[in-house]
ROSE-4610 file (N, C-alpha, C; in Angstrom, 1 decimal, always signed):
// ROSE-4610
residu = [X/X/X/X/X/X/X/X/X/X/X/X/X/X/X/X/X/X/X/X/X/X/X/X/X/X/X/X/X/X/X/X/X/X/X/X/X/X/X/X/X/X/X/X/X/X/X/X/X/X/X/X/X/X/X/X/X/X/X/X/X/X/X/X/X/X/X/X/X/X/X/X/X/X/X/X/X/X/X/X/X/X/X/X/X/X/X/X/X/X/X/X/X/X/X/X/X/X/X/X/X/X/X/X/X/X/X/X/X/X/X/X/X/X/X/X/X/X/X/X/X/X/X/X/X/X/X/X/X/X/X/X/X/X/X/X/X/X/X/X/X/X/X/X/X/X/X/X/X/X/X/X/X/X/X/X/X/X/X/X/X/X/X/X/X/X/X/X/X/X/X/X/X/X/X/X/X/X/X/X/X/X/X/X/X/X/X/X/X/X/X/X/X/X/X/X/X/X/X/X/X/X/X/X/X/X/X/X/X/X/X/X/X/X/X/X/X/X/X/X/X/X/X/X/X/X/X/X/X/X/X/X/X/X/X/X/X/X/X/X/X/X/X/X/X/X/X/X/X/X/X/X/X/X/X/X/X/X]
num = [1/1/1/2/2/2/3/3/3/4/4/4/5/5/5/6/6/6/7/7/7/8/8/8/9/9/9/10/10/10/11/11/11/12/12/12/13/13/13/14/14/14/15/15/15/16/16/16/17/17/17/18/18/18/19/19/19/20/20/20/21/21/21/22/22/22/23/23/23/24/24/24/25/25/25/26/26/26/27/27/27/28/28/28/29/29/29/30/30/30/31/31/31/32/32/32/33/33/33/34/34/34/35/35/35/36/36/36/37/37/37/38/38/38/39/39/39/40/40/40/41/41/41/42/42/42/43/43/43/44/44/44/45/45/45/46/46/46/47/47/47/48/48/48/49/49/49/50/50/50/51/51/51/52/52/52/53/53/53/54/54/54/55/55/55/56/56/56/57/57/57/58/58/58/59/59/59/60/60/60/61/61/61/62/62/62/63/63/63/64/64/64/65/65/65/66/66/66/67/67/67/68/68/68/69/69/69/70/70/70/71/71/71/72/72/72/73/73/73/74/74/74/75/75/75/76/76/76/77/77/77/78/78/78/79/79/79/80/80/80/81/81/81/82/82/82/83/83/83/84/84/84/85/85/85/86/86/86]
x = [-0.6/-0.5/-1.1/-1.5/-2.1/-1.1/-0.4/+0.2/+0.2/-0.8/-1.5/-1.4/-0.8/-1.3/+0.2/-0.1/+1.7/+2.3/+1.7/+2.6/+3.1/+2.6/+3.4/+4.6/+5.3/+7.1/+7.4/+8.4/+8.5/+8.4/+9.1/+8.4/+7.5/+6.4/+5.4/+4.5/+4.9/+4.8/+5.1/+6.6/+6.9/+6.4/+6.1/+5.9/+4.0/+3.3/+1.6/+1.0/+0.1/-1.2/-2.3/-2.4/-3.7/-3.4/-3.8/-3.6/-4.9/-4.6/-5.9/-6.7/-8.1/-8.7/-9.8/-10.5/-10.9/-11.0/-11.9/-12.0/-11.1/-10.1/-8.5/-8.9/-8.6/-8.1/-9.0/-10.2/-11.1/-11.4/-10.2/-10.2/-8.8/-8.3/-7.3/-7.3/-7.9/-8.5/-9.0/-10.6/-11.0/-9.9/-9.1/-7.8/-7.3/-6.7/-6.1/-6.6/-7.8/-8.7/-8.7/-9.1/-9.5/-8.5/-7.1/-6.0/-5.5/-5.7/-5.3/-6.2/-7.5/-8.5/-8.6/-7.9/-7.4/-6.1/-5.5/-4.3/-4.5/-5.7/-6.5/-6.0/-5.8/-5.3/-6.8/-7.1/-8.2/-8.1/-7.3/-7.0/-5.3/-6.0/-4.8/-3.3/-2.0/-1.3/-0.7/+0.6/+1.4/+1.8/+1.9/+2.5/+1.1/+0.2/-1.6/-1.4/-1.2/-1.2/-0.3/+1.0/+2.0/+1.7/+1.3/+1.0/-0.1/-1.0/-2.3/-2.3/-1.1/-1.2/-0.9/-0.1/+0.0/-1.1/-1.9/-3.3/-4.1/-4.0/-5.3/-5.0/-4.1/-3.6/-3.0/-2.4/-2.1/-2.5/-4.1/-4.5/-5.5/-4.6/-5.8/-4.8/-3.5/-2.8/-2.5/-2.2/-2.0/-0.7/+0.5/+1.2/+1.7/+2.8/+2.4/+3.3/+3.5/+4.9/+6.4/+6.6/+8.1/+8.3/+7.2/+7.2/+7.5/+6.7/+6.7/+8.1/+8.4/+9.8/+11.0/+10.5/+12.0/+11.6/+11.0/+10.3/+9.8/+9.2/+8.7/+7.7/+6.8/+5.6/+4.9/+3.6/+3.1/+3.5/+4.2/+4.5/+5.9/+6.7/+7.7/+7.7/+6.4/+6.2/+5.5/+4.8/+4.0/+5.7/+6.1/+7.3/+8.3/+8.4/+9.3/+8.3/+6.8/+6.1/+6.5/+5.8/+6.3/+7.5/+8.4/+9.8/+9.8/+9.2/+9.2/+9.0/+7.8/+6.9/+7.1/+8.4/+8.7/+9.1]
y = [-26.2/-27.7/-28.4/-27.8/-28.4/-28.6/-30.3/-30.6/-30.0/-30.1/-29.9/-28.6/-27.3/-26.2/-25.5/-24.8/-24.0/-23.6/-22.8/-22.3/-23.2/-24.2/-24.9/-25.5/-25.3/-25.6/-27.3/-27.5/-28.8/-29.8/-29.3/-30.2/-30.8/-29.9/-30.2/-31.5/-30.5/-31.9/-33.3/-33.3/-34.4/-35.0/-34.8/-35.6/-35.7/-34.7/-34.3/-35.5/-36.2/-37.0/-35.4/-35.8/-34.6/-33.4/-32.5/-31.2/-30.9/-29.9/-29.2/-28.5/-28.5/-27.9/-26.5/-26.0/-25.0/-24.6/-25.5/-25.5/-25.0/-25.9/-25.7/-24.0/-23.5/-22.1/-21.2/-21.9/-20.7/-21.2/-22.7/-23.0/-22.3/-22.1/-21.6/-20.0/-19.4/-17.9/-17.9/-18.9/-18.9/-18.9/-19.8/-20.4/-19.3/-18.8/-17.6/-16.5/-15.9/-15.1/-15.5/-16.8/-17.3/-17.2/-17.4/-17.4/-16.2/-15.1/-13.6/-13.0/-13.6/-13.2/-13.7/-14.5/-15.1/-15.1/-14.2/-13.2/-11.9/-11.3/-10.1/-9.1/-9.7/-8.9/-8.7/-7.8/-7.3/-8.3/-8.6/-8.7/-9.9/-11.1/-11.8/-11.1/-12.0/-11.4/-13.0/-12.6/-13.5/-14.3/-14.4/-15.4/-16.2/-16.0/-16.5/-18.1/-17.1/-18.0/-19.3/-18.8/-20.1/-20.6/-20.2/-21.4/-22.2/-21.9/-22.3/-23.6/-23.1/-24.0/-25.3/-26.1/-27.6/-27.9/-27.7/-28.1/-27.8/-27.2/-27.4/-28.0/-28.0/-28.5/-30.0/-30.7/-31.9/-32.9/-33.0/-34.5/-34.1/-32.7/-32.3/-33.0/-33.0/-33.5/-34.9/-35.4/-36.7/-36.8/-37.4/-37.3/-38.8/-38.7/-39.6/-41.1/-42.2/-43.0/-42.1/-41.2/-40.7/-40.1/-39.4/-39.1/-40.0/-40.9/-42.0/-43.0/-43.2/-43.4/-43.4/-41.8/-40.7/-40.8/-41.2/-40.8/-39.2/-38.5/-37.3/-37.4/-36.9/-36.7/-35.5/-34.8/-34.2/-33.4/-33.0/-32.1/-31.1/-32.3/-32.0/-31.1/-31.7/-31.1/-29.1/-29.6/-28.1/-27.3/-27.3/-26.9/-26.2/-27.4/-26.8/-25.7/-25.8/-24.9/-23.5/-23.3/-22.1/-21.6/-22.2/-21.6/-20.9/-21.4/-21.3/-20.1/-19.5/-18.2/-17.4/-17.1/-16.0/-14.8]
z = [-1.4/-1.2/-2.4/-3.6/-4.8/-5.6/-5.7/-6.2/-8.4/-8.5/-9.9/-10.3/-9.1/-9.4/-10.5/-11.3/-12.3/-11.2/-9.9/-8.6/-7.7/-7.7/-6.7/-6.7/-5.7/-5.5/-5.9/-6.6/-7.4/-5.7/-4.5/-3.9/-3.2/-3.2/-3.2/-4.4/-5.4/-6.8/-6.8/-5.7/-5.8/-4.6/-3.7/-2.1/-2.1/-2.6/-2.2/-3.3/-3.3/-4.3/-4.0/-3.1/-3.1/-1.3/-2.2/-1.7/-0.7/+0.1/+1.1/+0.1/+0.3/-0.4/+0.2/-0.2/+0.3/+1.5/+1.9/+3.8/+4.4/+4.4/+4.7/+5.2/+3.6/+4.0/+4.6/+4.8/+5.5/+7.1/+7.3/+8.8/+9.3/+8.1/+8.7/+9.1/+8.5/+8.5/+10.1/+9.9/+11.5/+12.9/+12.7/+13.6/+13.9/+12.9/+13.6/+14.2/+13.8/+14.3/+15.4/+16.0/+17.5/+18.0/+17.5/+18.3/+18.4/+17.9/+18.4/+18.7/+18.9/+20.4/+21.8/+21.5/+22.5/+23.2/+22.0/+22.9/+23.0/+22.9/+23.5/+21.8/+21.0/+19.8/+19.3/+18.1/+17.3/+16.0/+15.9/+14.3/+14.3/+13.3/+13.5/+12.3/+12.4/+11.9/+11.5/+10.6/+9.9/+11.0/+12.2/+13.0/+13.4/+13.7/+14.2/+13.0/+11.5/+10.2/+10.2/+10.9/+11.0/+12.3/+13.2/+14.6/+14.2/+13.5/+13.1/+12.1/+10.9/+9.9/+10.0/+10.9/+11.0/+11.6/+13.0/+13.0/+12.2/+11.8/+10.2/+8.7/+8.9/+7.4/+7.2/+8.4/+8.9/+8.4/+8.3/+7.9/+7.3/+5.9/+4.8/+3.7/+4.1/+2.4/+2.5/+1.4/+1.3/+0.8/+1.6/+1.0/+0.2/-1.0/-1.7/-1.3/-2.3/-1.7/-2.4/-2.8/-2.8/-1.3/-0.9/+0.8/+1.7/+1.3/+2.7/+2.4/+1.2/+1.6/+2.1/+1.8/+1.7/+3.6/+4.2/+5.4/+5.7/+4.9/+4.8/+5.4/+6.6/+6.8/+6.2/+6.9/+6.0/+7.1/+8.0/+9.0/+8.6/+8.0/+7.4/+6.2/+5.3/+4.0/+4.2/+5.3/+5.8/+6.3/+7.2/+7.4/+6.3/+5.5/+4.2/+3.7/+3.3/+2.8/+3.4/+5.2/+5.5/+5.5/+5.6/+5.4/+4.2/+2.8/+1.6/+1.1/+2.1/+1.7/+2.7/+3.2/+4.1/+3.5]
């Protein structure tokens, strides 16, 4: 979600001012962990990571005015992301 980054997908570039930053990804690590102990799992997996990521990532990016025009939320924007990296 770092609009600034050479990796990041042009639309990201175009919708993000500012991106999730570290926390982010080490709440999102915790999240999942909790949530596949909580389904009696040992160890989270690639699905833990996508239930997890819109509550944690939600109201880490900022999205910019080409978003809020276009009526893009940042729900929308996370969405396109996971679809992105399947």
């Amino acid at each position: 979600t770092r609009p600034g980054s050479d990796n990041a997908p042009d639309f990201i570039k175009e919708w993000i001012d500012w991106g999730a930053g570290p926390r982010a990804s080490q709440y999102l690590i915790l999240g999942a962990k909790a949530k596949a102990a909580l389904d009696g799992r040992p160890s989270p997996d690639i699905s833990d990571i996508r239930d997890m990521a819109l509550p944690v990532l939600r109201h880490r990016i900022l999205p910019n005015f080409n978003a809020e025009s276009e009526g893009v939320s940042p729900d929308d924007i996370l969405m396109k992301l996971l679809d992105s990296i399947n």
